[in-house]
N, C-alpha and C positions, 0 to 999 in steps of 0.2 A: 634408547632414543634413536628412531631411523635416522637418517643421513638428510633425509628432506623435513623429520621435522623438525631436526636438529638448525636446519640454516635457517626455519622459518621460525624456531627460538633465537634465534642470533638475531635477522632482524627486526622481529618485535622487539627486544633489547633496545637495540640501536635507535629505533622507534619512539620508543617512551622517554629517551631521555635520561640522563643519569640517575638523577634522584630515585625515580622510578624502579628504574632497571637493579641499582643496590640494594633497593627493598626484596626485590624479589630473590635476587640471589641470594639473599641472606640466610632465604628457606632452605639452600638446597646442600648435597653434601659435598664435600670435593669430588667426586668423582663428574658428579655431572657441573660442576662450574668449569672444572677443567677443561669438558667436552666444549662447555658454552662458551668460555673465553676464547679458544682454539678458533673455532667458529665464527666469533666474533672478529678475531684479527685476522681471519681471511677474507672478511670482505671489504672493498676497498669501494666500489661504488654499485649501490641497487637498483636495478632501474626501476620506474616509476609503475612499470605493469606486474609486477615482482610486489612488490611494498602494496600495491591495490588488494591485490589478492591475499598476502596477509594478513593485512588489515581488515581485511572483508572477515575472515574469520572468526573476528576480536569486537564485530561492529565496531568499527574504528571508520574514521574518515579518511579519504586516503590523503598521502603529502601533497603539499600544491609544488612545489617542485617536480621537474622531470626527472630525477635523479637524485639519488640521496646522498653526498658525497662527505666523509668522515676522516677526521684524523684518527683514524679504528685503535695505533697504537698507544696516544694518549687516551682515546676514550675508555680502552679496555683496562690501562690503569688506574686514570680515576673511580671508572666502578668500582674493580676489582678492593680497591682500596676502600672506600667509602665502605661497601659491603664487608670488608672480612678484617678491616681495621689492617695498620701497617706490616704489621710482622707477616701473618699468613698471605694479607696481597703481595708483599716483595719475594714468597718462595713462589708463588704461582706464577706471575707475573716477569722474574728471570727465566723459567722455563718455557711460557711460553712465547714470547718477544726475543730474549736472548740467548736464552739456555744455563744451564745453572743448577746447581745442585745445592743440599741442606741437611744436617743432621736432627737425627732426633726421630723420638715417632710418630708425633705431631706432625713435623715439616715432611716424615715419608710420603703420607697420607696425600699430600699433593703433587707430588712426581710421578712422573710414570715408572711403568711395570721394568724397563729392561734400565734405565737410572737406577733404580732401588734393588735391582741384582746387583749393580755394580759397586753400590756402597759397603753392602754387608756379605756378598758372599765370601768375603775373607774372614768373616769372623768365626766362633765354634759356632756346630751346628746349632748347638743349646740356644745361644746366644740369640742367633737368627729366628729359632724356633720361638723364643720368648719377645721378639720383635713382629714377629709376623700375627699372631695371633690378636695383637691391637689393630689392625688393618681390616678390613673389608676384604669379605670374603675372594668377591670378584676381582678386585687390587691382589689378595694373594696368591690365587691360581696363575694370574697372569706373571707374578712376581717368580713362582717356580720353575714355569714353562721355561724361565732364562737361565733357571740352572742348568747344569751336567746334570745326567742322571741320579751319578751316585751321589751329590748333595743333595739334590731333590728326595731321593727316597729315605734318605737318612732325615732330612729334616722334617716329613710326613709324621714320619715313625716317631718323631720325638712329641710333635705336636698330639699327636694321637695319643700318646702315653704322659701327657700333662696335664697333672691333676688341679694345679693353682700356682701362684704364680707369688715369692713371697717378695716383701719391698726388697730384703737385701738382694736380691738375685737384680731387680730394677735398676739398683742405685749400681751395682757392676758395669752395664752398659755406656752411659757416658753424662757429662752435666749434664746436659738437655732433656735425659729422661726421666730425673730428677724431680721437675715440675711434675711429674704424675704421682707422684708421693703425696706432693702438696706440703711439704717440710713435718710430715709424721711421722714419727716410727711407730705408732698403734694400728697402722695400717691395715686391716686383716687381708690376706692372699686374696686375690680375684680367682674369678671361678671362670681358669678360660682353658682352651683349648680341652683335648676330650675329642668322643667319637666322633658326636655331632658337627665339631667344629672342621674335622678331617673330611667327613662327608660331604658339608657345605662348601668347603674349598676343592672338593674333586668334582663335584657338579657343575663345575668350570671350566674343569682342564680339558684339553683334548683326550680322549677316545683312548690313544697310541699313548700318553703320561701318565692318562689315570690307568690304567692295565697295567703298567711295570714300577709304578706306585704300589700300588694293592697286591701284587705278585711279590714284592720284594717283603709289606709286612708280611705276607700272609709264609715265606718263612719265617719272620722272627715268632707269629704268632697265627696259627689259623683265626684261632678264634674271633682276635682282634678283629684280622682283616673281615670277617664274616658280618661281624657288628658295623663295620663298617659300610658295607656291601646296604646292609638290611637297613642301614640309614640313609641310604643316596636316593635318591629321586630324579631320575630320566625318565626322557620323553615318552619311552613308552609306557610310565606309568599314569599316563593321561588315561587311561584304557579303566584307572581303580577311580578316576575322580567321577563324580555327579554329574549329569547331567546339567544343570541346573549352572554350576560353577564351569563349566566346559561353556557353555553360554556368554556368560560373561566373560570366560578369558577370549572367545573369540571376538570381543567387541575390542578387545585393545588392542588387537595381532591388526598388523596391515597385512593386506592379498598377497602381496610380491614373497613376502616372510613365513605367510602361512603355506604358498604353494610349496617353496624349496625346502622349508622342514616337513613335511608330508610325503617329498620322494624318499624317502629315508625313513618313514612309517611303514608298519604293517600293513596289510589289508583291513585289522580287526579294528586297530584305531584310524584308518582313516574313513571306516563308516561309520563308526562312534559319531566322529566329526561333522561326518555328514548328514548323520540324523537332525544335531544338534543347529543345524545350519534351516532357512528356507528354501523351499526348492528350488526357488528358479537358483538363489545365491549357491545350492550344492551343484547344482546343475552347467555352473561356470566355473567353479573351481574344478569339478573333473572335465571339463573339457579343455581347463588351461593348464592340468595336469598331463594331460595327453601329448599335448601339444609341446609343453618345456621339452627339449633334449635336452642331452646328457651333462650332469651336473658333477660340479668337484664332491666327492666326499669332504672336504673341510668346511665347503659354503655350507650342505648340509647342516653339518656338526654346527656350525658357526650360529646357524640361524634357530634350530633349535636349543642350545644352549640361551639364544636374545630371548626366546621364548618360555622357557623355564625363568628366567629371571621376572618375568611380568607373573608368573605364576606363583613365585615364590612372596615376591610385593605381595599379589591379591593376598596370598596366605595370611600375609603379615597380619595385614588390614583389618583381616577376618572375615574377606569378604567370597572368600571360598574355603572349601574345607579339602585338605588333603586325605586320601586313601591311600594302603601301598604302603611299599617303601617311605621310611622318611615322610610318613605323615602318619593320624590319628586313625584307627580304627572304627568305623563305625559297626552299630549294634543295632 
């Protein structure tokens, strides 16, 4: 979610009114409620030509006020609350009003990446590795990146070589993670972590982690790291996708996003891209390619990575198909 459309979900939110606004979060996971509350309690008054335009969006009518002016702090707990019911809105909700922390891996699941290093990097790697693996993917890249090295690569390694996960190993961790048993012991082992899982979560990390990540398995095990390797999915493998789904993932990329992931592209995919574009629309991205100077390597990585993640959704969907790396072979 870009940054502009992120405040223009904040104040549609703010817009519709609580009732409203709980409904919709209801849909969404923690990670983007988090973004959206964030958002929401940074805005303190909207002007009137802000909210138009919005709204225009939405056909909506605009506010008859000149300004829309909110107690953002109570309003973002009574949604928050309303939508996510008391327990999950009071971990959100001290984090982001007061700051605060929570057990559990449930209550992880709404803290941020460098909090959730701070709770369990003391624990064994095992332990964290059986913790991280209920978490979203993009939550556990980010979750790594705050290790030291040498935990980080140890707890890759563990994740990668975990086959299931059984309740006793569960009930070790703490009450709180208890409730994921659901009071069974016939529980059978979940089927998590594995290559795929390790691939998923390095498709996140920067460039410079995921390199001495995959360096460090690939002594305990070539092979491993290799499966690993043949399951990731980077941006240059936009180069094995269709046509057809290159299409549609450009209809969800904004310009600004699409330019600065593309200096950091080949020549090969980014006439792919450009095939796939209209000419006059190819015809302005290389000229605002031209034109950009010199960019960080990390905005780069940064933007490409936002980009992979819309790609990975469409996957989900089914509304493209992956080739490549870390996708389906076509025949």
């Amino acid at each position: 979610m870009a940054d502009d459309g992120l405040e223009k979900s904040a104040i549609l939110l703010i817009a519709l009114g609580e009732e409203y606004a709980s409904e919709v979060l209801k849909h969404l996971g923690p990670r983007e409620v988090q973004k959206l509350g964030h958002a929401m309690a940074a805005l303190k008054t909207v002007p009137r030509a802000r909210m138009d335009e919005v709204l225009a969006e939405f056909q909506a009518t605009a506010a008859e006020s000149s300004s829309v002016s909110v107690d953002t702090d109570a309003y973002v707990r009574s949604v928050l609350t309303k939508a996510l019911g008391d327990d999950n809105a009071s971990h959100l909700i001290s984090r982001i009003l007061q700051g605060g922390d929570t057990n559990g891996i449930e209550g992880l699941k709404w803290l941020d990446a460098p909090t959730v290093a701070d709770l369990i990097r003391n624990e064994h790697p095992q332990i964290i590795a059986t913790i991280l693996v209920h978490l979203e993917k993009d939550h556990v890249s980010d979750i790594l990146n705050n290790f030291s090295e040498r935990l980080r690569n140890d707890v890759v390694l563990r994740i990668a070589t975990l086959e299931g996960i059984q309740p006793e190993a569960l009930k070790e961790l703490n009450d709180v993670m208890l409730r994921l048993l659901s009071g069974s012991a016939n529980i059978k082992k979940s089927a998590m972590g594995g290559v795929r899982t390790v691939a998923e979560i390095l498709n996140y990390m920067g460039s410079a982690n995921e390199t001495t990540v995959i360096d460090s398995i690939r002594e305990y095990d070539p092979d491993l790291a290799q499966r690993i390797l043949d399951e990731m999915f980077v941006f240059e493998n936009l180069l094995d996708v269709d046509d057809r789904s290159i299409q549609l993932l450009l209809r969800e990329i904004q310009s600004d996003s699409l330019i600065l992931a593309m200096k950091g592209a080949s020549e090969t995919l980014r006439e792919k891209i450009f095939k796939n574009m209209s000419q006059r629309a190819a015809e302005m991205l290389r000229e605002d390619l031209e034109s950009r100077g010199p960019v960080r390597v990390s905005e780069v990585e940064n933007e490409q990575k936002e980009i992979l993640k819309i790609v990975r959704r469409l996957a989900d969907e089914g509304q493209i198909v992956l080739g490549g790396a870390g996708g389906e072979q076509m025949i």
